[in-house]
C-alpha positions as CSV (number, residue, x, y, z in Angstrom):
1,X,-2.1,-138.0,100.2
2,X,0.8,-140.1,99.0
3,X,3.2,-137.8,96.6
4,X,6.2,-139.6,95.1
5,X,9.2,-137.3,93.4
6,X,12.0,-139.4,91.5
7,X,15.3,-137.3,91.3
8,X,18.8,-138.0,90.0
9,X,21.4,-138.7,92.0
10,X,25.1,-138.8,91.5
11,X,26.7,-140.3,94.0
12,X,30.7,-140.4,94.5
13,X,32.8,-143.3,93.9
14,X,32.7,-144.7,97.4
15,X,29.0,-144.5,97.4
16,X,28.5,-146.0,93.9
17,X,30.7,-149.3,95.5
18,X,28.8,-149.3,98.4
19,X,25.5,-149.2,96.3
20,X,26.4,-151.8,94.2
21,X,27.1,-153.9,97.0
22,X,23.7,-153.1,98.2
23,X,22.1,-153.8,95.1
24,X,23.7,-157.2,95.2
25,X,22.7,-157.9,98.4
26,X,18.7,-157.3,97.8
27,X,19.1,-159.5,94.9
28,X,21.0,-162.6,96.5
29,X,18.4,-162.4,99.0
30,X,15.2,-162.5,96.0
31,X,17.5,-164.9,94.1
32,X,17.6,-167.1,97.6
33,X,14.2,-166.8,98.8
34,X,12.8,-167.7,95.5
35,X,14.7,-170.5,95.1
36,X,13.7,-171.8,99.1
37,X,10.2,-171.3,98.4
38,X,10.0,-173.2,95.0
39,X,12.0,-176.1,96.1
40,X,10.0,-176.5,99.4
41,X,6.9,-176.2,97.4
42,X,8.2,-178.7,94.6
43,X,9.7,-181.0,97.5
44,X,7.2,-180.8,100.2
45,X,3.6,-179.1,98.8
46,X,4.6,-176.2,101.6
47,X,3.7,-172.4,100.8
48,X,6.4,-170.5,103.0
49,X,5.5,-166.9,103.5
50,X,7.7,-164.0,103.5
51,X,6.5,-162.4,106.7
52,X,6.0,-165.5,109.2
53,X,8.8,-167.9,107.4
54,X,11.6,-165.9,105.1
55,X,12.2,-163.3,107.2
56,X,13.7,-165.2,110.4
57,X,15.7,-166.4,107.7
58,X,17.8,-163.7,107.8
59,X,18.6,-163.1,111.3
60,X,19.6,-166.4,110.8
61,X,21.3,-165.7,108.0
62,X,23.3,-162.9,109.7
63,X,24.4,-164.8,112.4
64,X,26.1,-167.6,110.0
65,X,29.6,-167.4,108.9
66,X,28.7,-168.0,105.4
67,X,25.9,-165.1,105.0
68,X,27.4,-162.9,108.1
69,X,28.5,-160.1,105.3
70,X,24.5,-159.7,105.2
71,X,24.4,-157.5,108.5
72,X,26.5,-154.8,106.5
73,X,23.7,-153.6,104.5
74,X,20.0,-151.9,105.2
75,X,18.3,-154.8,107.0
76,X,15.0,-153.3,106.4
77,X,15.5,-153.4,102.6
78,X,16.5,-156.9,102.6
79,X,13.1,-158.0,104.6
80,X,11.2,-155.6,102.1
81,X,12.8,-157.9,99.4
82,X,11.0,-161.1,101.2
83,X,7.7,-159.0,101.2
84,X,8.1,-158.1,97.4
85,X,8.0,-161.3,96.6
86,X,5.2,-162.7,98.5
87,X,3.0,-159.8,96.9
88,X,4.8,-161.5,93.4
89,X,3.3,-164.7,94.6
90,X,-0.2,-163.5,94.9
91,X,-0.3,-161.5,91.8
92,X,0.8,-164.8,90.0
93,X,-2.2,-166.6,91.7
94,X,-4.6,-164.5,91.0
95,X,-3.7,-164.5,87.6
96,X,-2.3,-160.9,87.2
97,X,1.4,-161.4,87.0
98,X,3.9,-163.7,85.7
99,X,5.7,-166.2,87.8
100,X,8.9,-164.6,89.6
101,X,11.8,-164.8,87.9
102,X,15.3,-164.6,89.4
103,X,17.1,-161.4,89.3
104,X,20.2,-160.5,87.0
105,X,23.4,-158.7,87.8
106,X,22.9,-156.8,84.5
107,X,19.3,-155.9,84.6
108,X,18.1,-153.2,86.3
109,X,18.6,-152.8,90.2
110,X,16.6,-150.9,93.0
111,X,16.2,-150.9,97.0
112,X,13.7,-149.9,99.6
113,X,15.0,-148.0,102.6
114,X,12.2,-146.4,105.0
115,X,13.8,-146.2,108.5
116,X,17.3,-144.7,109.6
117,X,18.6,-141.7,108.8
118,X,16.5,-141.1,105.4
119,X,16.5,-137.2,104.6
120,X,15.8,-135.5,101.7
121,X,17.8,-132.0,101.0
122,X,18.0,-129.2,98.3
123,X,20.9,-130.9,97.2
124,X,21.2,-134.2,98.2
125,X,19.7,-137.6,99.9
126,X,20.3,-139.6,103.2
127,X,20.0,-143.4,103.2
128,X,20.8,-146.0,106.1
129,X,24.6,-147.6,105.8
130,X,25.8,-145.1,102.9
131,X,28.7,-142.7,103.9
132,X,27.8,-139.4,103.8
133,X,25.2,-137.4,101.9
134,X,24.5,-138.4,98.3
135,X,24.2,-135.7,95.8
136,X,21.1,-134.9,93.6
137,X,18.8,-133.1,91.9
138,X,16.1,-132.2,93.3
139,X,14.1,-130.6,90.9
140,X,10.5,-130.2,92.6
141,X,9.8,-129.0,96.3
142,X,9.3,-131.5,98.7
143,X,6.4,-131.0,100.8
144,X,5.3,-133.8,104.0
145,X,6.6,-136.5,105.6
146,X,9.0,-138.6,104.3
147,X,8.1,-142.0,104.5
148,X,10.4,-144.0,102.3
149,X,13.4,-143.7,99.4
150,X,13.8,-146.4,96.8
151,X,17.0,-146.1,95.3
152,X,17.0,-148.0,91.3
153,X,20.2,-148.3,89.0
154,X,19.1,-148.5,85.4
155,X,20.7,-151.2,82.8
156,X,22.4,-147.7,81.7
157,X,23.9,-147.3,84.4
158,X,22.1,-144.4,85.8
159,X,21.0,-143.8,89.9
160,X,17.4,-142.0,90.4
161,X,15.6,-141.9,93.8
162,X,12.2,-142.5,94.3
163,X,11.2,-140.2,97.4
164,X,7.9,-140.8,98.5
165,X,6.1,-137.9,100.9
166,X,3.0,-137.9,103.2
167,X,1.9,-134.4,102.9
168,X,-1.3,-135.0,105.9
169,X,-3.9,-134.1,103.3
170,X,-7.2,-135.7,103.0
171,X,-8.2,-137.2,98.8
172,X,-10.2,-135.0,97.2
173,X,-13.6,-136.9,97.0
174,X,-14.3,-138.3,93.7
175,X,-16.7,-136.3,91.2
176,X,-20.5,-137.4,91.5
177,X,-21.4,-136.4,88.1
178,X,-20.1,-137.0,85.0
179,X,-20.9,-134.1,82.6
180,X,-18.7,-134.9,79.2
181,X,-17.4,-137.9,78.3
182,X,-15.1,-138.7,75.1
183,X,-14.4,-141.8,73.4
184,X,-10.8,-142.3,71.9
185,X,-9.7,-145.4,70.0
186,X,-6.1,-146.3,69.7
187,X,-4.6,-146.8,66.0
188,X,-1.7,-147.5,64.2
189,X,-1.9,-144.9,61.2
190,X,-2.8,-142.5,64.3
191,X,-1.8,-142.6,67.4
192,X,-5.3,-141.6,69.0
193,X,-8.9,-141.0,67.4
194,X,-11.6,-138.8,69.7
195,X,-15.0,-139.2,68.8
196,X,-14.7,-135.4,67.7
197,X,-13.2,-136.2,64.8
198,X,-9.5,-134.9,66.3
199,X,-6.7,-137.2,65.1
200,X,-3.1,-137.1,66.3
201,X,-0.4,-138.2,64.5
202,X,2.4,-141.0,64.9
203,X,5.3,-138.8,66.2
204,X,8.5,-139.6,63.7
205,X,11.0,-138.9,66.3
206,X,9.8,-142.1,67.5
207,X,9.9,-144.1,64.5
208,X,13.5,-142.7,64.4
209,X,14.5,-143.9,67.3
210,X,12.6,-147.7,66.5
211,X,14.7,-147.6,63.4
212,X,18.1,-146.8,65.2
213,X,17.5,-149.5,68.4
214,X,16.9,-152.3,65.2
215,X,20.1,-151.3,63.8
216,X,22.0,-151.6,67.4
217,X,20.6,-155.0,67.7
218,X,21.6,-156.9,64.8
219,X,25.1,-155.4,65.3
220,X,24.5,-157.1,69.1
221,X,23.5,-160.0,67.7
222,X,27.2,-160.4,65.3
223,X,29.4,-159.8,68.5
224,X,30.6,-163.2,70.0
225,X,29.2,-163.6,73.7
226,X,31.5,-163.0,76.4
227,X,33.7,-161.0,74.7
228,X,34.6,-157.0,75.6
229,X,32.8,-156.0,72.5
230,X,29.5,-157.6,73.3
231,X,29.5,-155.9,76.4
232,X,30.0,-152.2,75.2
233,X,27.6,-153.2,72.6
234,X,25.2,-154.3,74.7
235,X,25.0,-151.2,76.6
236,X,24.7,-149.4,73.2
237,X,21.9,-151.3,72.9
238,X,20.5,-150.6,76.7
239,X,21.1,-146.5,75.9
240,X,18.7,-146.8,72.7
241,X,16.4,-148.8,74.8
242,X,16.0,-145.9,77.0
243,X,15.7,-143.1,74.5
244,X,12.9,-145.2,72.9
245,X,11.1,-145.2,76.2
246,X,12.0,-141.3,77.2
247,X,10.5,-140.7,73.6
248,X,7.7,-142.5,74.1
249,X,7.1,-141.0,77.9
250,X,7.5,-137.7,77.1
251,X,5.4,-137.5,73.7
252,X,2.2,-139.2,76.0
253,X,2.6,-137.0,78.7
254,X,2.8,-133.7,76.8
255,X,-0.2,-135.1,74.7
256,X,-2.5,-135.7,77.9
257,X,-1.6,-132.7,79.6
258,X,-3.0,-130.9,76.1
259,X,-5.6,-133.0,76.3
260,X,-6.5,-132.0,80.1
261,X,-6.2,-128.4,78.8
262,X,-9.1,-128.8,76.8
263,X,-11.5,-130.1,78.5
């Protein structure tokens, strides 16, 4: 089975430069291929792949004098990029996505490394190209293989690592019998109905925290853009984004881990 663990990680000054860099890299190369494969679409009615036609690209790419500062970063998480958004493409197809859009500086950033020297200690992480190891929390013991680490930058700010482990164990095999079975309908005066009777609550921690992201965005909305002021305001506005959503995260998973209990 397939085990993912997402830790914190703090890296040093150096490292956050190099990162950043990194991040920018991954997205000049979504923001690029995007744009190649809509224009040849638009232009000629050709569908270019990410596999058989992007990914030459960039040994290409590398060799130029124009993109040459693309062979200092992970090259395997800049051909990941190409496959990301080919598996975009098809989710758009088949009707279960949006169409891609390009990628901001400002928005949140992430990157796929799953070869090199990827490690995972008590202490810290390993990732291709990075100097030295990057410090973290590692709050859960890792158990299997290591297959891949996707690093992600939040709009706060933030570093986490997604560490995904093979641990060589088979699924358990699904149940053949289903022996209870309850219905729950989703409210707004409650958050959840069971057809028990059992009603939980709206939690007002959360309404609190609604209340104070409304008041951060009108006060966005009165700075003038491009000034300092919007800026720090809009990463007042970021931070109250992501308590609403730790809020929100943590009050359904302690509320389906009671649940669980029960049954």
């Amino acid at each position: 089975m397939l085990r993912a663990t997402k830790v914190r990680i703090y890296p040093t000054p150096k490292q956050v430069a190099f990162l950043d860099r990194q991040f920018g890299a991954v997205r000049f190369v979504w923001n690029k291929a995007l744009a190649i494969k809509t224009h040849r679409y638009r232009a000629r009615g050709q569908k270019l792949k990410g596999k058989r036609d992007l990914k030459p690209l960039l040994a290409v790419a590398k060799r130029s004098r124009k993109y040459g500062w693309l062979a200092d970063f992970d090259a395997m998480s800049l051909q990941q990029t190409c496959i990301n958004l080919d598996r975009v493409f098809i989710n758009f197809f088949e009707g279960r996505a949006r169409f891609p859009r390009f990628k901001r500086k400002r928005g949140a950033q992430s990157s796929y490394h799953c070869t090199g020297k990827i490690a995972v200690g008590e202490d810290w992480i390993t990732v291709p190209k990075v100097l030295g190891r990057i410090p973290a929390i590692v709050h859960r013991q890792t158990v299997g293989k290591l297959t891949s680490i996707t690093l992600t930058k939040t709009r706060t700010g933030k570093y986490f690592a997604a560490c995904l482990f093979d641990d060589e164990t088979e699924p358990p095999a699904p149940p053949q019998v289903v022996r209870d079975v309850i219905g729950v309908d989703v409210g707004l005066a409650h958050v959840a109905i069971d057809s028990t009777g059992r009603k939980t609550d709206n939690p007002k921690f959360l309404k609190r925290a609604q209340r104070n992201l409304r008041r951060k965005q009108k006060a966005l909305s009165r700075k003038q853009k491009g000034s300092k002021n919007r800026a720090k305001a809009r990463l007042i506005v970021a931070k109250a984004h992501e308590k609403v959503a730790n809020a929100r995260a943590d009050f359904q998973h302690k509320l389906t881990a009671v649940r669980l209990s029960d049954q």
